[in-house]
C-alpha positions in Angstrom: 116.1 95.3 82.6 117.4 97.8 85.0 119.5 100.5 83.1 122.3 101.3 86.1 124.1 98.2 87.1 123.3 97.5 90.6 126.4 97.0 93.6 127.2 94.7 95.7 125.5 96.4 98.5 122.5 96.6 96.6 119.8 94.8 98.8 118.6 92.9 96.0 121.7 91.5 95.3 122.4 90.8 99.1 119.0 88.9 100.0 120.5 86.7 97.0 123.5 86.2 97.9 122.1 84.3 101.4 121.2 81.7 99.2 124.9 80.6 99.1 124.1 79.1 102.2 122.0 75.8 102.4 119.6 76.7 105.3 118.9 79.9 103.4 118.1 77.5 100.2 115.7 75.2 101.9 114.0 77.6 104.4 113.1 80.0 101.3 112.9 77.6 98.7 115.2 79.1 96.4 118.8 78.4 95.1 121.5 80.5 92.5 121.9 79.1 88.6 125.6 80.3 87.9 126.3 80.1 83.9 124.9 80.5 80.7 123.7 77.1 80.3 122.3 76.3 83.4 120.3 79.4 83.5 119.1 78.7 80.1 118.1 74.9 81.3 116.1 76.7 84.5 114.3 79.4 81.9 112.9 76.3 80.0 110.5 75.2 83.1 108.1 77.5 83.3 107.9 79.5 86.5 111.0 78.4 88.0 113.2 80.9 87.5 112.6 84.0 90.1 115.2 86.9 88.5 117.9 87.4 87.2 121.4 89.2 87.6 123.9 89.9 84.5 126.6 92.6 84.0 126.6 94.5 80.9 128.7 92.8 79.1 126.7 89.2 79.7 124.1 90.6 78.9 125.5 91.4 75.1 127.1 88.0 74.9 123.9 85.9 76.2 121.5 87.7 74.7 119.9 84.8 73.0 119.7 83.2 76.5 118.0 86.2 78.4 115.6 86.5 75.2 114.0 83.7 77.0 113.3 85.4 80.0 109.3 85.5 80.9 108.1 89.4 81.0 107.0 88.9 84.4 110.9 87.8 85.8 112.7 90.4 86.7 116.0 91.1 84.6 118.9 93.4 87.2 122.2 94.8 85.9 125.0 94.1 88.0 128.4 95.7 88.1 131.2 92.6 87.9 131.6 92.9 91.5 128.3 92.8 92.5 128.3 89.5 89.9 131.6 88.0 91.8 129.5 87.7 95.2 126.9 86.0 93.7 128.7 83.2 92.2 131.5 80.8 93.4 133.5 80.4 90.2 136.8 81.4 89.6 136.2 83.3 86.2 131.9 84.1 86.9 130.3 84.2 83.6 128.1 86.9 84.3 124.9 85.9 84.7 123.1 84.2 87.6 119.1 83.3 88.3 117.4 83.1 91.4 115.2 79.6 90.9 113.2 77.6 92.9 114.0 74.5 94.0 114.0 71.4 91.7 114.3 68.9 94.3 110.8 66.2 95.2 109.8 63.6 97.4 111.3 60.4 96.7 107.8 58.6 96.6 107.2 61.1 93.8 110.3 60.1 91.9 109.1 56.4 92.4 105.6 56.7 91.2 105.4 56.7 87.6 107.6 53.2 87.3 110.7 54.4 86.9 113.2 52.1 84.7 116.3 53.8 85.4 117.6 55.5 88.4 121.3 56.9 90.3 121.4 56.5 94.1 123.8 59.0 95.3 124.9 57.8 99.1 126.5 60.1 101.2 128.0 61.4 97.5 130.1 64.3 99.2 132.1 66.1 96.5 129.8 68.7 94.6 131.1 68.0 90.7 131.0 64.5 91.1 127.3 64.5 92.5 126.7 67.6 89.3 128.7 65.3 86.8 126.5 62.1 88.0 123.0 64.4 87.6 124.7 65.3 83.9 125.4 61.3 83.1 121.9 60.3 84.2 120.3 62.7 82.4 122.3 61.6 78.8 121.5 58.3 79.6 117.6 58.8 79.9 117.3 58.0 83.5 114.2 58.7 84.9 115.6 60.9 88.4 118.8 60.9 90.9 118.2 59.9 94.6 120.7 62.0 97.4 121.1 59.7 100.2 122.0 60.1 103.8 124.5 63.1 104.1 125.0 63.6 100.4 125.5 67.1 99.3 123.0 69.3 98.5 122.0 68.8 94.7 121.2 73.0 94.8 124.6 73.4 95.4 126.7 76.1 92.9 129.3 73.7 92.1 126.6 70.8 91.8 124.4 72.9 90.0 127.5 73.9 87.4 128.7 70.6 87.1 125.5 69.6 85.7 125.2 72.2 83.1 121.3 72.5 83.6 120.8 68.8 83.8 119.1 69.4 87.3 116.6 71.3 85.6 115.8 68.2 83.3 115.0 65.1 85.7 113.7 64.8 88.9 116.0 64.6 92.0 114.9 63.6 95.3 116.2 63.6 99.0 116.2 61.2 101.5 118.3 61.4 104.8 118.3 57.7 105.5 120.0 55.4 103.4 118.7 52.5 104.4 115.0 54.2 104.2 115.7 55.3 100.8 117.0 51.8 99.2 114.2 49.9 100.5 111.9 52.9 99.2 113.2 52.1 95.7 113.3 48.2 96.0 109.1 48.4 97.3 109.0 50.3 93.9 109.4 47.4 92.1 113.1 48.3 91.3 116.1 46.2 91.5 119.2 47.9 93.4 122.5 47.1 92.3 125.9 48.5 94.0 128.4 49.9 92.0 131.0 48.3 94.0 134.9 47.0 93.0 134.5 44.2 95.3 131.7 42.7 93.5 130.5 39.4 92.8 129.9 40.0 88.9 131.4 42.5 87.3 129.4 44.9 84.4 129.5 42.9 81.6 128.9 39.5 82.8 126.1 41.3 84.4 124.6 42.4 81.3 125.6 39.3 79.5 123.1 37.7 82.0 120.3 39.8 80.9 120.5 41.4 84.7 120.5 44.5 83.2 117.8 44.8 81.2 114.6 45.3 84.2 113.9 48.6 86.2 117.3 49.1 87.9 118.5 51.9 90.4 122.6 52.0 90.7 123.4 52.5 94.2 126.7 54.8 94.3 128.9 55.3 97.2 131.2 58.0 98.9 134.0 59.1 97.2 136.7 58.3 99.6 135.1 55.0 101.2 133.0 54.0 98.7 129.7 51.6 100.3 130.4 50.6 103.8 129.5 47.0 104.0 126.0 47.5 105.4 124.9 49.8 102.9 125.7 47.4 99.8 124.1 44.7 101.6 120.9 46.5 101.0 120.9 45.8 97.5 119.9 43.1 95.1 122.9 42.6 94.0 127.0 44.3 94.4 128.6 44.6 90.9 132.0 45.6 90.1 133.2 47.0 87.1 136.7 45.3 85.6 140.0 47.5 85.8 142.1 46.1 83.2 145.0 48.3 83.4 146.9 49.3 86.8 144.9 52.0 87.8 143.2 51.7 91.5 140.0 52.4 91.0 137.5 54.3 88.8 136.0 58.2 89.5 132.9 57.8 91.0 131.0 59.8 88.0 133.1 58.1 85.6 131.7 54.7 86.9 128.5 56.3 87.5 128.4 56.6 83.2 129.6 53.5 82.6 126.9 51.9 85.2 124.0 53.8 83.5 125.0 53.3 79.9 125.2 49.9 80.3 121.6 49.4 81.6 120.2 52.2 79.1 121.6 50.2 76.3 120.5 46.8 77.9 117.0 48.2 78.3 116.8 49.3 74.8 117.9 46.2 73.4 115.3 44.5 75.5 
């Protein structure tokens, strides 16, 4: 670790800071891990973490985390403003890696048989698309798909919202919708639109046992949901009941509800 906290104007700390920017991600391969936790979830894959920054007094309280740290990855002191550039939070943590990217081919996410996937199209919003990464991951799905002109899953905020469950399942990009759903149905995997106008909603679908094979939940936009055309490319549209007077759902909060009910139907199969 270097023993004089660097600056802002350091040019270490400036050549990572460009990574804030998405071009700068994919043209160099590499992204920013803001947070304890996520930096701890990128230290557990060997090789993907590239170095890392902390301030003094992260690196006292995450000590445990930076323990981790391979000898051959760089560990820089940062002064807190030289931190503050690096990270888009409002209260930064203190510590932030430079990774490489976690993101793979979609045919690679489809060719071990996967039994339970998230299809993220034209997901927007960077903590709903992080939180939806987070739910798949607790339900023991086996990747995420980003869709058309979803956001970028290397995002900060996606990253953060995820707290270092990008790190844990594969995520893949595809820039055509359409491409990618067909993609997952060759697979062998049944596509089914979270949707609230449905023809079924959740639990008569799992009632029916429609659950229970290789599924891949097809999510939509936040703010429009799945245009027509894009939930006609799947198996089957499905809504999930509102009971009470509330409009609609949060799209990770359906997004758990979605995946928990096939994980559990799967493992009672």
């Amino acid at each position: 670790m270097t023993s004089t906290p660097l600056a802002a104007s350091n040019p270490r700390v400036k050549e990572a800071r460009r990574l804030s920017r998405r071009s700068e991600r994919f043209e160099r391969r590499l992204f920013l891990v803001d947070g304890p936790k996520a930096v701890e979830g990128a230290l557990e894959v060997p090789g993907r973490v590239r170095e890392v920054f902390v301030t003094p007094a992260a690196a006292e309280r995450y000590a445990d985390v930076l323990a981790a740290t391979p000898d051959d990855v760089p560990v820089r002191l940062v002064d807190e403003r030289a931190l503050a550039t690096l990270s888009d939070a409002v209260a930064p943590a203190g510590v932030v890696a430079v990774c490489e990217l976690v993101d793979v081919d979609l045919a690679d996410l489809l060719e071990p048989a996967p039994r339970l996937l998230a299809l993220c199209a034209d997901v927007r919003d960077p903590g709903n698309a992080g939180t939806v990464v987070r739910c798949a991951d607790a339900a023991g799905a086996d990747g995420v798909a980003f869709l058309g002109h979803a956001v970028d899953p290397h995002n900060p905020k996606t990253v953060r919202a995820s707290v270092g469950s990008v790190f844990h399942l594969p995520l893949a990009l595809e820039t055509d919708v359409a491409v990618g759903v067909r993609a997952v149905r060759d697979a062998g995997v049944q596509v089914l639109a979270a949707d609230g106008a449905g023809d079924v909603d959740l639990f008569e679908a799992e009632a029916r046992g429609l659950l229970a094979g290789p599924t891949a939940w097809l999510l939509g936009n936040e703010a429009w949901g799945l245009p027509d055309e894009v939930a006609g490319l799947a198996d089957a549209v499905v809504r999930i009941p509102i009971h009470g007077r509330a409009e609609s759902l949060n799209l990770a909060t359906a997004a758990a509800l979605c995946l928990y009910a096939s994980a559990r139907a799967q493992r009672l199969g």
